[in-house]
mmCIF file of the N, C-alpha and C atoms, coordinates in Angstrom:
data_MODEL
# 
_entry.id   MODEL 
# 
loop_
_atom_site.group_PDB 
_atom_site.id 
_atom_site.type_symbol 
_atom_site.label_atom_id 
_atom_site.label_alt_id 
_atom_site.label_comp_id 
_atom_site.label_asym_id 
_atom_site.label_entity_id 
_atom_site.label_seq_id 
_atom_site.pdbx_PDB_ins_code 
_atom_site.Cartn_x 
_atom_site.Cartn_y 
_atom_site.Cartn_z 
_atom_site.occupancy 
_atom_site.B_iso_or_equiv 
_atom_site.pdbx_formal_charge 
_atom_site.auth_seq_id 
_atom_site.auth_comp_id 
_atom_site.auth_asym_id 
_atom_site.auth_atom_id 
_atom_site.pdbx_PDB_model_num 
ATOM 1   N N  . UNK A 1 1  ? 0.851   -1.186 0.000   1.00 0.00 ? 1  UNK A N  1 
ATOM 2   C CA . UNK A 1 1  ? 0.000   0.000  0.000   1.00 0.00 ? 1  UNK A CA 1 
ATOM 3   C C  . UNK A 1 1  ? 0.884   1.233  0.000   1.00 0.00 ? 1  UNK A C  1 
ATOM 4   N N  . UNK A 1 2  ? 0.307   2.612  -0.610  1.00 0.00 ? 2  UNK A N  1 
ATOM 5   C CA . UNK A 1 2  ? 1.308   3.357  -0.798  1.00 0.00 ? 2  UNK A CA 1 
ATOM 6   C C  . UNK A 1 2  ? 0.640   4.581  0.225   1.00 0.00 ? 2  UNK A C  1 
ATOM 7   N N  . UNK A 1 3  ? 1.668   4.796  1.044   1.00 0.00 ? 3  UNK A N  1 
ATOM 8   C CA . UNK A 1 3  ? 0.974   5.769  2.078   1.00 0.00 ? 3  UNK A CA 1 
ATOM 9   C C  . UNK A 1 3  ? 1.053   6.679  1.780   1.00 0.00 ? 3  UNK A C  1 
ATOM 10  N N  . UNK A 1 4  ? 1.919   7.879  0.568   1.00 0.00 ? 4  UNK A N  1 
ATOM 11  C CA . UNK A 1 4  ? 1.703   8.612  0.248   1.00 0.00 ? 4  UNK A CA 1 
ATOM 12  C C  . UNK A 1 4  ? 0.341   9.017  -0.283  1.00 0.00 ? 4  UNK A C  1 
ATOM 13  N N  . UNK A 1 5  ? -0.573  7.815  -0.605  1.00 0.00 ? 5  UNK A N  1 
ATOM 14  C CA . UNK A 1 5  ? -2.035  8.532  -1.229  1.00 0.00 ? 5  UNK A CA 1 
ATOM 15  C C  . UNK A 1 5  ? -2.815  8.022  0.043   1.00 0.00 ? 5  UNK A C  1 
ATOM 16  N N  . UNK A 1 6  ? -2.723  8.097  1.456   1.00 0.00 ? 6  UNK A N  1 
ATOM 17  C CA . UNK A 1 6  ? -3.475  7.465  1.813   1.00 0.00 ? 6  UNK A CA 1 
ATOM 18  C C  . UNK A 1 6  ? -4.130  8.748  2.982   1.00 0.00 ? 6  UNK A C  1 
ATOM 19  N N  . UNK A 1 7  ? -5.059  8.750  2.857   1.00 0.00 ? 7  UNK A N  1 
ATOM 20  C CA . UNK A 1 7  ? -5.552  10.322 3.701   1.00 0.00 ? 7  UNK A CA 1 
ATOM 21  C C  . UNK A 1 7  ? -6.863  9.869  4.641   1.00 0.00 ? 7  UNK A C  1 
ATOM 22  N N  . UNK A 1 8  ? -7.050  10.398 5.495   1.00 0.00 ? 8  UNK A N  1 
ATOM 23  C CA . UNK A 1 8  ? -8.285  10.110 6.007   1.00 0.00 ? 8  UNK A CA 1 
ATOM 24  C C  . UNK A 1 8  ? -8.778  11.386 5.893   1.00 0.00 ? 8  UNK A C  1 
ATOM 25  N N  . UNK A 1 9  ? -9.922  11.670 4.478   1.00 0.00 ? 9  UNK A N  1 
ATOM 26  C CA . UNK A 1 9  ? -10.351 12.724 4.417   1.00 0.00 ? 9  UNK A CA 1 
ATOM 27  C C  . UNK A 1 9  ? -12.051 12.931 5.204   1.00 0.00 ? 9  UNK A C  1 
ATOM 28  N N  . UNK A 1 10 ? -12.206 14.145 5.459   1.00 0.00 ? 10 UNK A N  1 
ATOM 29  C CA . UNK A 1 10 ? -14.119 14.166 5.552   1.00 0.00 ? 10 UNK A CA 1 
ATOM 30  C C  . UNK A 1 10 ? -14.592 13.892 5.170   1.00 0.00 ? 10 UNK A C  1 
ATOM 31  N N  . UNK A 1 11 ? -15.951 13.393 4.886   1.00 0.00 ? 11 UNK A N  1 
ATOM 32  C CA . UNK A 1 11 ? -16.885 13.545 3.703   1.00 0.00 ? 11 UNK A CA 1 
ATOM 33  C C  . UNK A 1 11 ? -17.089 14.948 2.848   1.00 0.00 ? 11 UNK A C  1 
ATOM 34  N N  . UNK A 1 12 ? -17.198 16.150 3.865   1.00 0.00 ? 12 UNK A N  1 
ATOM 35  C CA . UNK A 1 12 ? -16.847 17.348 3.030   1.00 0.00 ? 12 UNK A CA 1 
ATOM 36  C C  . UNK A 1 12 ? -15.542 17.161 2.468   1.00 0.00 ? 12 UNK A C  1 
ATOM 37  N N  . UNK A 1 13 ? -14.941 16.888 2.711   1.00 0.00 ? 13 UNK A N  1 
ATOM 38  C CA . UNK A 1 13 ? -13.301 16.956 2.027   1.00 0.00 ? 13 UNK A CA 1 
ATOM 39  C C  . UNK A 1 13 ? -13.708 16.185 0.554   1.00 0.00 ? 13 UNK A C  1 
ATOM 40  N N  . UNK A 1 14 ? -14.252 14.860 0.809   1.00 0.00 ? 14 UNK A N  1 
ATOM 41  C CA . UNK A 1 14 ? -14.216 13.982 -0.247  1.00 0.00 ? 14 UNK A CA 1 
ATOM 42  C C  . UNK A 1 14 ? -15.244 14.536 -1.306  1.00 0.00 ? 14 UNK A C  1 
ATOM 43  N N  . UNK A 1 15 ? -15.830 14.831 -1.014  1.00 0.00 ? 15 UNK A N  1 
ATOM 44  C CA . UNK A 1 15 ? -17.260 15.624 -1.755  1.00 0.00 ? 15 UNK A CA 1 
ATOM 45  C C  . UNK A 1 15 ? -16.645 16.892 -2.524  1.00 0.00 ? 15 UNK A C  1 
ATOM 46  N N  . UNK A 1 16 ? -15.714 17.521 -2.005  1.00 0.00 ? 16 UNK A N  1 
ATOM 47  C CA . UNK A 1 16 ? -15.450 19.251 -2.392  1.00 0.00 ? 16 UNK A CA 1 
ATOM 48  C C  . UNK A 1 16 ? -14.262 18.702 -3.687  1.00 0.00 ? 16 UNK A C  1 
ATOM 49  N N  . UNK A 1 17 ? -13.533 17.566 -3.471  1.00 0.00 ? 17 UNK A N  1 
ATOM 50  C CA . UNK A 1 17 ? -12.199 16.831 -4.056  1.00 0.00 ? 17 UNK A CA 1 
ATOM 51  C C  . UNK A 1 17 ? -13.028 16.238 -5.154  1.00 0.00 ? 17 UNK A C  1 
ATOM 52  N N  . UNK A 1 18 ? -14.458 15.659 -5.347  1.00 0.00 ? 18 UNK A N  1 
ATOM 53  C CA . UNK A 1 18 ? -15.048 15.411 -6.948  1.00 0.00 ? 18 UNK A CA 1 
ATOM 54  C C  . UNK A 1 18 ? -15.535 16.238 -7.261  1.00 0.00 ? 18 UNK A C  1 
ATOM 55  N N  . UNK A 1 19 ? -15.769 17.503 -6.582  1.00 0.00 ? 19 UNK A N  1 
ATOM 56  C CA . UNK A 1 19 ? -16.573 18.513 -7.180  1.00 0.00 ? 19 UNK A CA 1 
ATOM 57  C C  . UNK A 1 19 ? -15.388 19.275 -7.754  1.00 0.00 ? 19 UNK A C  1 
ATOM 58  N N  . UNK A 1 20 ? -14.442 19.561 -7.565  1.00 0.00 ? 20 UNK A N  1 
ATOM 59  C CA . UNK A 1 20 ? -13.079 20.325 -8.043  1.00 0.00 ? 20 UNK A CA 1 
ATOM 60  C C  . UNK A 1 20 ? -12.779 20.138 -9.195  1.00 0.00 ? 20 UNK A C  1 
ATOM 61  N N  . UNK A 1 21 ? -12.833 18.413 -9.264  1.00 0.00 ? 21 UNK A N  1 
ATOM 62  C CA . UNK A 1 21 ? -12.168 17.827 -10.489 1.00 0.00 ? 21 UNK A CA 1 
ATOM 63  C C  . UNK A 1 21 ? -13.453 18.222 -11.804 1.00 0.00 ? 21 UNK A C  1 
ATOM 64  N N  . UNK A 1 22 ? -14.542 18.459 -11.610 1.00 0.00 ? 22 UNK A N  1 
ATOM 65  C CA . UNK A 1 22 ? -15.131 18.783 -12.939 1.00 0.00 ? 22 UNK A CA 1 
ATOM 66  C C  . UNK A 1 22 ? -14.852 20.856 -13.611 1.00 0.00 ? 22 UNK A C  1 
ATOM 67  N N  . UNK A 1 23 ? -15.362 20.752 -14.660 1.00 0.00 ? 23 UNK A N  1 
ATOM 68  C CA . UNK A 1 23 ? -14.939 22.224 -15.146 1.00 0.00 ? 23 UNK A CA 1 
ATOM 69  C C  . UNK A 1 23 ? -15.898 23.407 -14.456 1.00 0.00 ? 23 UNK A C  1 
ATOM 70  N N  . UNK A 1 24 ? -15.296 24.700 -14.381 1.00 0.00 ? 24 UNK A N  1 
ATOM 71  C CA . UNK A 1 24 ? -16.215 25.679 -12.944 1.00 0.00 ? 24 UNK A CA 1 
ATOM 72  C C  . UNK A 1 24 ? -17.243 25.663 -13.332 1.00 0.00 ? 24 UNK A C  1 
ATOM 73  N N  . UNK A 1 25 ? -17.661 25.883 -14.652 1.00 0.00 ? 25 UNK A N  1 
ATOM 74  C CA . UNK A 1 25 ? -19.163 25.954 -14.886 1.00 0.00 ? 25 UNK A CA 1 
ATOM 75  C C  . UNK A 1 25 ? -20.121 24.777 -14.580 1.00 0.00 ? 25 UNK A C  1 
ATOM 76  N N  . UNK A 1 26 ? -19.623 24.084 -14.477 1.00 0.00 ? 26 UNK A N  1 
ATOM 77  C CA . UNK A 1 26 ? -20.063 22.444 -14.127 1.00 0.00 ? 26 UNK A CA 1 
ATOM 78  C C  . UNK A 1 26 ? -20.331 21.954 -12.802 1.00 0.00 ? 26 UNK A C  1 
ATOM 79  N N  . UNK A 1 27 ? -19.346 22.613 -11.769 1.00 0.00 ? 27 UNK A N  1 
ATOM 80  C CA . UNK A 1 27 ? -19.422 22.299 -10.682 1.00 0.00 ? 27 UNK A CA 1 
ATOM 81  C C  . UNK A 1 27 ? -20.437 22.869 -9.581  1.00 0.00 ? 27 UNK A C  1 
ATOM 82  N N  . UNK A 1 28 ? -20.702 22.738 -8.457  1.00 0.00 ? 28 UNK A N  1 
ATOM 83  C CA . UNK A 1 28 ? -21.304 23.017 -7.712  1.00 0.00 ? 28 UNK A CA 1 
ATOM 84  C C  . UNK A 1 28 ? -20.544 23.840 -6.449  1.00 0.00 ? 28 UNK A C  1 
ATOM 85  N N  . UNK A 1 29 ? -21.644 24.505 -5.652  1.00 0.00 ? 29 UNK A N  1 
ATOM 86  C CA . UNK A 1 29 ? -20.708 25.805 -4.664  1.00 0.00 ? 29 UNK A CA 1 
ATOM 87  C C  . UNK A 1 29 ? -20.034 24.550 -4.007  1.00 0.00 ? 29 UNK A C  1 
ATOM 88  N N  . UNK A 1 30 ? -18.111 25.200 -3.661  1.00 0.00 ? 30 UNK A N  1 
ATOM 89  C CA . UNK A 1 30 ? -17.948 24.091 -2.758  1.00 0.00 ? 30 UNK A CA 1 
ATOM 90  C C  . UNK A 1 30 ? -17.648 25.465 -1.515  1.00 0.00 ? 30 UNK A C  1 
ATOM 91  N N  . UNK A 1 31 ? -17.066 24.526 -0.344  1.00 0.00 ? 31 UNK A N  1 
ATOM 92  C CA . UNK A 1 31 ? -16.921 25.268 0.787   1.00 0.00 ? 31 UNK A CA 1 
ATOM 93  C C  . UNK A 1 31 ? -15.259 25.795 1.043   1.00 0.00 ? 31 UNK A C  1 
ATOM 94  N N  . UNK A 1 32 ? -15.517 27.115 0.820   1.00 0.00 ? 32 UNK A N  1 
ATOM 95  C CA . UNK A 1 32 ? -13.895 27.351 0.863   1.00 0.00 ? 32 UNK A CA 1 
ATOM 96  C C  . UNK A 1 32 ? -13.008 27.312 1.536   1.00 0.00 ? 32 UNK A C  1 
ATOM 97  N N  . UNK A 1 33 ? -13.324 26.711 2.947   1.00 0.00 ? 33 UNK A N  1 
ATOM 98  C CA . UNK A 1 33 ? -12.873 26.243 3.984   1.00 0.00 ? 33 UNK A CA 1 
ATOM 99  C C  . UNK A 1 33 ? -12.270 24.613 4.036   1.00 0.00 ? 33 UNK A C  1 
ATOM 100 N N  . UNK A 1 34 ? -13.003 23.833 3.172   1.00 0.00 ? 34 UNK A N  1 
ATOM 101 C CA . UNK A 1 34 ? -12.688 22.640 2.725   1.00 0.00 ? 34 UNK A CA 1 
ATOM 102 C C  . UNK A 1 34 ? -11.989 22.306 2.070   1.00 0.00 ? 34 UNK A C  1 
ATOM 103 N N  . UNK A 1 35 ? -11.948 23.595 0.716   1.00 0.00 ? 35 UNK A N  1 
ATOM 104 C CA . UNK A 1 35 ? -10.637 23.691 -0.306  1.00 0.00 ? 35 UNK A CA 1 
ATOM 105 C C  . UNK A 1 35 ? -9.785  23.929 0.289   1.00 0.00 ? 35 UNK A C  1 
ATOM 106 N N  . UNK A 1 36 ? -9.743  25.187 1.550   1.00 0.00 ? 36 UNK A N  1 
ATOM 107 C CA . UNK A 1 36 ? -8.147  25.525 1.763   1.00 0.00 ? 36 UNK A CA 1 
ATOM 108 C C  . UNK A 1 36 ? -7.537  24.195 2.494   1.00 0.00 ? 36 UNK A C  1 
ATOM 109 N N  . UNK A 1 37 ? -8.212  23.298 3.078   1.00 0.00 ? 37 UNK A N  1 
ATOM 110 C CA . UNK A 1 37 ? -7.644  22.409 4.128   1.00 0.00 ? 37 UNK A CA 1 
ATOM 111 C C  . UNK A 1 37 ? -7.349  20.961 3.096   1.00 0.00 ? 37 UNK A C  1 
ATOM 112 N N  . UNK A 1 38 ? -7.941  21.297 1.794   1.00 0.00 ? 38 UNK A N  1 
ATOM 113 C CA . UNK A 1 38 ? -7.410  20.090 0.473   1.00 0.00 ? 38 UNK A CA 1 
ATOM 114 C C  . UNK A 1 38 ? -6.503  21.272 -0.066  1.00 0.00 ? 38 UNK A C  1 
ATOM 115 N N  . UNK A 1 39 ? -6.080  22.333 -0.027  1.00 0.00 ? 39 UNK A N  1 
ATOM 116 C CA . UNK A 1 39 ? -4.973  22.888 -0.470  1.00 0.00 ? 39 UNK A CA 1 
ATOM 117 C C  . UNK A 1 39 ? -4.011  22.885 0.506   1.00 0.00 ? 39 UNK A C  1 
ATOM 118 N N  . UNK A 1 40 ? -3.738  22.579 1.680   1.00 0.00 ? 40 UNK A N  1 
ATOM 119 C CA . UNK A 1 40 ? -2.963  22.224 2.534   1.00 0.00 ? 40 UNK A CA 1 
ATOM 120 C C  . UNK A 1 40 ? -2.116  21.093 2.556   1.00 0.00 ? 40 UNK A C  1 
ATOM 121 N N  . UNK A 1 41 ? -3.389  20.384 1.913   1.00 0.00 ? 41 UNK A N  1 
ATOM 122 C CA . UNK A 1 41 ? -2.749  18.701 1.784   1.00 0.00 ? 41 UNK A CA 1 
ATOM 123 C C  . UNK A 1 41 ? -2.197  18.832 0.727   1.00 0.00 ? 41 UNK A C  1 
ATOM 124 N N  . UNK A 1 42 ? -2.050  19.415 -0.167  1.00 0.00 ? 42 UNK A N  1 
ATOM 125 C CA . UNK A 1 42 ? -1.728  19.593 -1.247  1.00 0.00 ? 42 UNK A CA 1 
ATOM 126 C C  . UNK A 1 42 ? -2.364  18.566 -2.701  1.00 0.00 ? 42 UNK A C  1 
ATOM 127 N N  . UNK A 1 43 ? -3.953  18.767 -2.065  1.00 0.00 ? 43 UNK A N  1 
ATOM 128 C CA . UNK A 1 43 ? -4.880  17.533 -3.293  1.00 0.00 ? 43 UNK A CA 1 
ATOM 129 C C  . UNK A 1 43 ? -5.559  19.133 -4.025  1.00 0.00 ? 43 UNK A C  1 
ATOM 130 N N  . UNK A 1 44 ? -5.180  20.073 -3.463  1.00 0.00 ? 44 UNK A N  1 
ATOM 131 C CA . UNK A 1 44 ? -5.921  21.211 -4.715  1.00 0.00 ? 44 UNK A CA 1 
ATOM 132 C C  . UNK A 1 44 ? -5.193  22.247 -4.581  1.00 0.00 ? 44 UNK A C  1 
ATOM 133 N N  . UNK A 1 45 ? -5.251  22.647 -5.378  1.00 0.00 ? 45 UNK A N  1 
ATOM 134 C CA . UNK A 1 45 ? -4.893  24.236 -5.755  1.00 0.00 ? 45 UNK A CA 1 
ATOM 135 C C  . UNK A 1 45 ? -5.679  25.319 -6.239  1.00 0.00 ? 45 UNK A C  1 
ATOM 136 N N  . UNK A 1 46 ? -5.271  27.148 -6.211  1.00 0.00 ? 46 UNK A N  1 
ATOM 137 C CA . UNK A 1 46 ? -5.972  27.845 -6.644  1.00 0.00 ? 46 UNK A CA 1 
ATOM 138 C C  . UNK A 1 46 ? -5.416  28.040 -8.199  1.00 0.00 ? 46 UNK A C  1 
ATOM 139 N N  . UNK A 1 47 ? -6.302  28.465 -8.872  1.00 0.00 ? 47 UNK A N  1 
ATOM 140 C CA . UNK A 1 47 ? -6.274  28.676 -10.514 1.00 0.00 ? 47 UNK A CA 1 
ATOM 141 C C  . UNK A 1 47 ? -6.836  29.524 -10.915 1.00 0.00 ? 47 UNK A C  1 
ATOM 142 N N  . UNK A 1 48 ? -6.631  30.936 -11.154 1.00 0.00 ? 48 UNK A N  1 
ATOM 143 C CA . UNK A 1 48 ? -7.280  32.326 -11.083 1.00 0.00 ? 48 UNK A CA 1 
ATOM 144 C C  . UNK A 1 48 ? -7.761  32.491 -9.856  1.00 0.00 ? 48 UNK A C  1 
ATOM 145 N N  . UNK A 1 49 ? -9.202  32.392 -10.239 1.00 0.00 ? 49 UNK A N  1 
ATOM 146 C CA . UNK A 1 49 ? -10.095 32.601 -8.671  1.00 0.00 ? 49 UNK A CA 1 
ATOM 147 C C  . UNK A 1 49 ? -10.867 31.174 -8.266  1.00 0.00 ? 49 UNK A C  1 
ATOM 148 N N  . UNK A 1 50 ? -10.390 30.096 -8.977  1.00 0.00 ? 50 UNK A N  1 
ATOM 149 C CA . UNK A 1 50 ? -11.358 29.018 -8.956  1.00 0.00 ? 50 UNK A CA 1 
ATOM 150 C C  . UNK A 1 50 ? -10.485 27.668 -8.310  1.00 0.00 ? 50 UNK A C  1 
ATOM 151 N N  . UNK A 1 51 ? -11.060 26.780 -7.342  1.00 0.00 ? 51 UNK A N  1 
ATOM 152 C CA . UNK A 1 51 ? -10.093 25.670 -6.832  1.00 0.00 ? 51 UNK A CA 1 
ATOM 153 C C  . UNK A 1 51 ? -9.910  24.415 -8.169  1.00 0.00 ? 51 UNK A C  1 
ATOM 154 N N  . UNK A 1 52 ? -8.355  23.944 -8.345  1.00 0.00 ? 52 UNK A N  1 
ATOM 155 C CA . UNK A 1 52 ? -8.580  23.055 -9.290  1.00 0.00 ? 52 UNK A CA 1 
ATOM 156 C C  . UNK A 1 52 ? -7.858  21.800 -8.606  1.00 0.00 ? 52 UNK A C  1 
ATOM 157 N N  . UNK A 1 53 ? -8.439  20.529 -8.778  1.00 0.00 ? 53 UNK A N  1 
ATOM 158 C CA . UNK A 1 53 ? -7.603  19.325 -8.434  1.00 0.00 ? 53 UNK A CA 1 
ATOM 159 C C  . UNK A 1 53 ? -6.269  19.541 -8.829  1.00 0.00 ? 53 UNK A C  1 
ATOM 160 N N  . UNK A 1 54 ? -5.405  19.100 -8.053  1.00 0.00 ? 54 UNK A N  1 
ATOM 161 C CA . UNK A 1 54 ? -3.998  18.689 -8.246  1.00 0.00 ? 54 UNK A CA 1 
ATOM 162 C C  . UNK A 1 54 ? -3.892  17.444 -9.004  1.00 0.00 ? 54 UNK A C  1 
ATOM 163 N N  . UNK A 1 55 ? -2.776  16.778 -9.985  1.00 0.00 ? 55 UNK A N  1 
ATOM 164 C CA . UNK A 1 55 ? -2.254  15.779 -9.922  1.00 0.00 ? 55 UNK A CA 1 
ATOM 165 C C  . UNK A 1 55 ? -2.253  15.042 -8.698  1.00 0.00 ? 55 UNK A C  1 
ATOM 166 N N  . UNK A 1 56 ? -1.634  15.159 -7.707  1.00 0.00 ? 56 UNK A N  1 
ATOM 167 C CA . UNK A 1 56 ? -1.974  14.354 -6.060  1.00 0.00 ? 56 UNK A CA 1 
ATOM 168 C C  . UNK A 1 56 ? -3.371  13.912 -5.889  1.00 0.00 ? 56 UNK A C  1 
ATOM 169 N N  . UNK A 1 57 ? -3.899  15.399 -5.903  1.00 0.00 ? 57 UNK A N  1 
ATOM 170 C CA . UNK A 1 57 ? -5.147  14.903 -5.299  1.00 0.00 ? 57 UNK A CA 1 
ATOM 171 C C  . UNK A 1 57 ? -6.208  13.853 -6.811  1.00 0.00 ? 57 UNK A C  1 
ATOM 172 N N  . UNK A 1 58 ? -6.325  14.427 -7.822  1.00 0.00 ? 58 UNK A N  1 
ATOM 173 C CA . UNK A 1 58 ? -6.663  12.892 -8.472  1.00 0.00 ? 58 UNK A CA 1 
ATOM 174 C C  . UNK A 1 58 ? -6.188  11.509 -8.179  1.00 0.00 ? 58 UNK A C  1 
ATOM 175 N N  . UNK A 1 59 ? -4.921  11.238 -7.850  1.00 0.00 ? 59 UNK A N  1 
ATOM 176 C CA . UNK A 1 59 ? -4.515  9.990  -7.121  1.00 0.00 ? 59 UNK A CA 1 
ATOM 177 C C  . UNK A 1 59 ? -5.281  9.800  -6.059  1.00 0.00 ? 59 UNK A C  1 
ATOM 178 N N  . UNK A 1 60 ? -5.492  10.579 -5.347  1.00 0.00 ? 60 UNK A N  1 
ATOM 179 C CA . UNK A 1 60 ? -6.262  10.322 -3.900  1.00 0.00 ? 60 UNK A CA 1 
ATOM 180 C C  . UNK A 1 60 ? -7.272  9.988  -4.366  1.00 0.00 ? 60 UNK A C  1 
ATOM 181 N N  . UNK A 1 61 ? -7.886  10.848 -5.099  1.00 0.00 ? 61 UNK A N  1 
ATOM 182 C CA . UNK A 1 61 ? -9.561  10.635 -5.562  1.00 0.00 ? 61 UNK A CA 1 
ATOM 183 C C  . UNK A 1 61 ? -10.123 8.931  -6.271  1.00 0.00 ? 61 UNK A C  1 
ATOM 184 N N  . UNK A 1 62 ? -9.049  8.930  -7.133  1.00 0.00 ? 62 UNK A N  1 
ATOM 185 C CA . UNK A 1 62 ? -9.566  7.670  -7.808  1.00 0.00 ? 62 UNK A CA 1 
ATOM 186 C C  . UNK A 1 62 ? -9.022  6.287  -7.040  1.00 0.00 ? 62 UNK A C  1 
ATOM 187 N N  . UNK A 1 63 ? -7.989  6.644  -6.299  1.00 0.00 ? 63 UNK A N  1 
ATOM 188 C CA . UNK A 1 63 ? -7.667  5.823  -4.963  1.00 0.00 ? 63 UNK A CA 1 
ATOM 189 C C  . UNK A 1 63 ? -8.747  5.276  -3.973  1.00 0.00 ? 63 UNK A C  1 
ATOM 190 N N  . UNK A 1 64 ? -9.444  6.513  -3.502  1.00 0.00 ? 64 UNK A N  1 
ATOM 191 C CA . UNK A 1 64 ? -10.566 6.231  -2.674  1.00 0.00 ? 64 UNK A CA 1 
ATOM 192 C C  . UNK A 1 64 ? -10.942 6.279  -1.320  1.00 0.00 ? 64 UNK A C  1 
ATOM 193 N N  . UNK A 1 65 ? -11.329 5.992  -0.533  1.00 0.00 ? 65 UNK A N  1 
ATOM 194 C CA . UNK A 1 65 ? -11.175 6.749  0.670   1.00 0.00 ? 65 UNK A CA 1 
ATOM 195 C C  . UNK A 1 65 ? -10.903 5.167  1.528   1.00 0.00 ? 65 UNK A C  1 
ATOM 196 N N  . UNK A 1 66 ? -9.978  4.598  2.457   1.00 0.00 ? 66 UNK A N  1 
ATOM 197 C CA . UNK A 1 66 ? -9.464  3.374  2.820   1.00 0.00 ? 66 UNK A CA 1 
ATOM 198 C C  . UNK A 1 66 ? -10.900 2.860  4.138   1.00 0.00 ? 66 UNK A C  1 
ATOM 199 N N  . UNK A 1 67 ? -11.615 3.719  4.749   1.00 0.00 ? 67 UNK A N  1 
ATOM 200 C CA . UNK A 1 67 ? -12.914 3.377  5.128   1.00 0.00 ? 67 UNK A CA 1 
ATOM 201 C C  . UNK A 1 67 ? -14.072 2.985  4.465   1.00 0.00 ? 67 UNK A C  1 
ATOM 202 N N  . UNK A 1 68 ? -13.779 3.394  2.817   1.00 0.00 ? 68 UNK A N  1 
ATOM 203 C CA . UNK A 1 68 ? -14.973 2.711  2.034   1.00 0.00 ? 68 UNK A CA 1 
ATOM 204 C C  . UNK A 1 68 ? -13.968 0.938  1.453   1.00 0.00 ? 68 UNK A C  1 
ATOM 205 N N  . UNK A 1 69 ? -12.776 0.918  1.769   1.00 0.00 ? 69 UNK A N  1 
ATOM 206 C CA . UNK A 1 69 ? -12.081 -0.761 1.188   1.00 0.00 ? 69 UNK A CA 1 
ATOM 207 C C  . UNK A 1 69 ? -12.888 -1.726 2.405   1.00 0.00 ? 69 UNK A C  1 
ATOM 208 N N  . UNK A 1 70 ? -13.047 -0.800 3.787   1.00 0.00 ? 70 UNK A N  1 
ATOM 209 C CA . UNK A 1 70 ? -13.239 -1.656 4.887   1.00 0.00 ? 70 UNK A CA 1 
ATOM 210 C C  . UNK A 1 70 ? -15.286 -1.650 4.391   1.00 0.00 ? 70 UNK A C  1 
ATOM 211 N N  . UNK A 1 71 ? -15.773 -1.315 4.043   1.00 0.00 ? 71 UNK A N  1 
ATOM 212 C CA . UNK A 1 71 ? -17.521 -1.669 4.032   1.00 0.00 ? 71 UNK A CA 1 
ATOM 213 C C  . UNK A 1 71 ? -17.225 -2.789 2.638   1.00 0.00 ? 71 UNK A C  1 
ATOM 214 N N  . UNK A 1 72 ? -16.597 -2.172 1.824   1.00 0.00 ? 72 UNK A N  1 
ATOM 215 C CA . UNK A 1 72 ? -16.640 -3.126 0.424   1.00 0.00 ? 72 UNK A CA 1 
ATOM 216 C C  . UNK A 1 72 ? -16.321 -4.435 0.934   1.00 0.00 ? 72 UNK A C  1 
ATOM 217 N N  . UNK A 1 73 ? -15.084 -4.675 1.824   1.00 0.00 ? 73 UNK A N  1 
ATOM 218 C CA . UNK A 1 73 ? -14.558 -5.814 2.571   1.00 0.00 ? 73 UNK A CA 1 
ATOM 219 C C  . UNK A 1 73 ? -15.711 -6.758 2.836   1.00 0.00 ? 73 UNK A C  1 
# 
């Protein structure tokens, strides 16, 4: 397992991290409090005025969250 992608995010976290990854017009309000603390982790970044997934954080994303491996289990 690679612990570099391995995060124990919120559900806001995880929610604001698929909403990022689509284009601004597309997306939905996220909470900018949620972005800055996925821009901390370094799974997003700012891009003009708008939050955009990182490279990282798509790894995380399509990775998955390691509390949903344990229900699938």
């Amino acid at each position: 397992m690679n612990a570099e992608l391995d995060y124990d995010l919120t559900l806001d976290q995880w929610e604001a991290l698929k909403a990022i990854r689509l284009p601004a017009a597309e997306r939905q309000i996220v909470n900018r409090r949620v972005v800055e603390s996925l821009i901390a982790l370094q799974l997003a970044a700012i891009s003009g005025d708008c939050p955009v997934i990182t490279p990282k954080g798509r790894s995380v994303l399509l990775r998955g969250s390691p509390r949903l491996w344990d229900v699938a289990a």
